[in-house]
Each structure stands twice: as C-alpha cells, then as structure tokens.
N, C-alpha and C positions, 0 to 999 in steps of 0.2 A: 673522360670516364671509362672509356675500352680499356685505355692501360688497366685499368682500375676493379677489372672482372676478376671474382675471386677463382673462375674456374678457369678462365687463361693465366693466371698466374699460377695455378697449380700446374698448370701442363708445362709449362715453363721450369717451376723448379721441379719437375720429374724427368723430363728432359738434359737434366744435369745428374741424373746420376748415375749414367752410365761410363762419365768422365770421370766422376769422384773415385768408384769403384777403378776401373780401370790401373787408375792412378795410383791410389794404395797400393794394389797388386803391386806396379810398377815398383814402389819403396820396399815394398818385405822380401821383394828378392835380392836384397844384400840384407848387411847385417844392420846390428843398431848404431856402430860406427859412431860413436858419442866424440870420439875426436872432432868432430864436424863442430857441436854446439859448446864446446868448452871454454869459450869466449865470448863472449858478446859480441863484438868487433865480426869474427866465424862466423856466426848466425847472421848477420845482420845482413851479412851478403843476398841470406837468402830473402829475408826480410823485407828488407827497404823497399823494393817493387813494391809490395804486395801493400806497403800502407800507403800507396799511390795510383796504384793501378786500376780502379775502380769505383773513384770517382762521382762518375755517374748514378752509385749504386750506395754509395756512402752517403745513408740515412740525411735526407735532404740534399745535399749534395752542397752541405756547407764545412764538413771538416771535422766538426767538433765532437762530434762520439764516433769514436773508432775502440772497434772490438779485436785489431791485430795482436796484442798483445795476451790479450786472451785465449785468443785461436791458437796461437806457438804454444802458449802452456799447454793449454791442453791436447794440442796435435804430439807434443816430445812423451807427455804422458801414454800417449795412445803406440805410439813408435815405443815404447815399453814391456809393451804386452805384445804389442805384433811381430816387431822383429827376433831374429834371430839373434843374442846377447852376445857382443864382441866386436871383432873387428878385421875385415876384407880389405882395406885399403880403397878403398873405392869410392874414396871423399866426393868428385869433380860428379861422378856419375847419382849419387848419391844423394848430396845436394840439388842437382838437378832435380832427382825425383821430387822433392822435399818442397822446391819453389814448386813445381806443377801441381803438388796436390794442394798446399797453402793457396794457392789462387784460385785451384775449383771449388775449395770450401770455403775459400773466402768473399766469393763471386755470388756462392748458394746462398750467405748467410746475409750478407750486406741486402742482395736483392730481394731475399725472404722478408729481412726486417722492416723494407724500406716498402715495399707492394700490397705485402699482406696487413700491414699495417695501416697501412692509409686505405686499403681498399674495406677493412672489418671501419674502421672509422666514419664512412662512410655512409656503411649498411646501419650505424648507431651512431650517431653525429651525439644527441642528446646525450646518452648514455655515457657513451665516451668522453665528452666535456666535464660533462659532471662528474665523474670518477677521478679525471685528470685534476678536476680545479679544486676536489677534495686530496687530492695527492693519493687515495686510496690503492696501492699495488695491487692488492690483492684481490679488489674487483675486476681493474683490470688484465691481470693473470688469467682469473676467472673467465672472463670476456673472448680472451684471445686463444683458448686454450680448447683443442676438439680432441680428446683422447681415443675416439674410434679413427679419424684421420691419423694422426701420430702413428696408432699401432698397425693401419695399411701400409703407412710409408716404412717404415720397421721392418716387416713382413716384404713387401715388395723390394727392400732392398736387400732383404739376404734371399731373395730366390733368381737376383739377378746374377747374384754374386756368385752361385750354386752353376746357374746355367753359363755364365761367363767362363769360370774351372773346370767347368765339363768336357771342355773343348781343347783344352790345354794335350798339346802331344809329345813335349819335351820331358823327360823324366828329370830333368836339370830345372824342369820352373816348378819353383816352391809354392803350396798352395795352403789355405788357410780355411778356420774353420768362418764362415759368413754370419756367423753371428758376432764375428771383432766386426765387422764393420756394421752390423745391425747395430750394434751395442754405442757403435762410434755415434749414428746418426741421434738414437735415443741418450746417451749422454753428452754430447758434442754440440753437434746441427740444430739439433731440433729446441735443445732450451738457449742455445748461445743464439739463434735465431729472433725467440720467445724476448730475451735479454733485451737485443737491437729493439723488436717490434717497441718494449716498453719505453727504452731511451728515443727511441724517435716519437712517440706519444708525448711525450715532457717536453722536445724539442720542439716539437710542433706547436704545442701550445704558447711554450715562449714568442717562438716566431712569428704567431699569429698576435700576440698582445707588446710585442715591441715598437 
C-alpha cells in the first residue's frame, strides 16, 4: 500500500520532469532532420528499446497494452512545431536525443498509468468496480480526472522550463518558448497518461475475473 500513496507518486512523477525538459531542450537544438523517421525500419532503431525497456512500469507488467506507438506519433507531431524545419546532418546525434526523450516520457506515462491508477482505485474500490463492470468511460474519466492538479503540473512545467533557459550562456543554444513543452505535457503526458490509467482499469479488471 506505500507504493500505492497518491502523494508519493506525485513526488515521483515530478521528479521526472526535470529530465523530460532537459531532454527536449537537448532535441530542438538540431533541426527536424525528418531523414531520421522516413522508414520504419529508421525509426525503429529508436524505438525498439523503448517498447522493452520498462517493463516494470508497463500497466501490470504483463505486456498487453502498450501506448509506444502512440507516444512516437505524437512525440514526431510535437518535433513539428519545436524544431527547426530541415535538415543539419546530424542523424547519429539526433536520434540519440530522440531515444532519451522517448524513454523519459515513456517512463512518466507507463509509471503515471500504472500507480496513479491503482492507487485512485483503491481510494474507490466500490466506485471504480462498478464503473468498470458497467464499461462506463466516462465516469471513469470523470473519476480520474483533477483539472486544478493538471493545470499546477502545466504551470510548473513551463516555469521550469523558463528557469532552466535562463541559465543558458552560449549564444549558439537555441532556446524555446516553454509553453511547447507546457502544451506537450497538456496534450501529450497528461491525457496519454489518463489513456494508460483507463487501459489498465479494464486490464485489471479482466485480471482479476480470469
């Protein structure tokens, strides 16, 4: 049940996002470099870890709902709007960034979906069952769903973002405005999170009635 405290798993995933940010930074100083993703087979380099590597955090830790594919759309989407359009040559370093930032938001979301989930289920066993065994989504959306939480995390993530480039002393590193990456967590993290929590709800319940 410790695992299972909603206010240590908050510390936890806030605690990641000073990696996430970082990390971003780390990709928008090249370009968009679309040569990278123009394959499947290309991508997949980056990939393949990343729907392995986390396991432990992959919503029961049986396999069967994985949100990777998800995360790449919409992380290439996001590499859209942040980067700089064209192309540096700078694939090796590039993809590199690309796998580091894929596996801190891949790390944030698995572990969001999988903690925060089971730990609100908990706090409403009753509630939660009964929502589940009606299939009802959107009670449990409802349920899961703390919109003054959401807009701290938002808020706290572009003022880190703000004081992280503050700092910056190279006229050569490119800096961005912190509401891409607030924008990432509120369209991104925060409902691809939301997503998992609901898939591991369904999963749970099977798990529990097999």
């Amino acid at each position: 049940m410790e695992n299972f405290k909603l206010a240590k798993i908050a510390d936890r995933l806030q605690s990641m996002e000073e990696t996430i940010i970082w990390r971003i930074l780390d990709r928008i100083q090249y370009k968009r470099n679309s040569a990278i993703y123009s394959t499947d087979d290309i991508f997949a380099k980056i990939l393949s870890p990343i729907n392995n590597a986390h396991k432990e955090f992959a919503l029961n830790a049986d396999g069967r709902v994985n949100l990777s594919g998800e995360i790449k759309e919409k992380y290439q989407s996001f590499l859209d709007i942040s980067c700089e359009a064209g192309d540096d040559n700078e694939y090796i370093s590039a993809a590199e960034s690309d796998f580091n930032v894929l596996r801190a938001v891949t790390k944030r979301i698995y572990y969001g979906a999988f903690y925060v989930a089971e730990s609100k289920f908990l706090s409403s066993p009753k509630k939660y069952a009964e929502a589940i065994k009606l299939c009802d989504t959107a009670a449990i959306i409802s349920m899961l769903t703390r919109r003054d939480v959401e807009k701290k995390i938002i808020s706290r993530v572009q003022e880190k973002c703000k004081k992280i480039q503050a700092v910056y002393t190279s006229k050569l590193r490119r800096k961005i405005d912190p509401r891409l990456i607030g924008d990432f967590y509120k369209n991104t993290i925060i409902p691809m999170t939301k997503d998992g929590e609901l898939l591991y709800l369904f999963r749970r319940d099977e798990n529990e009635t097999d």
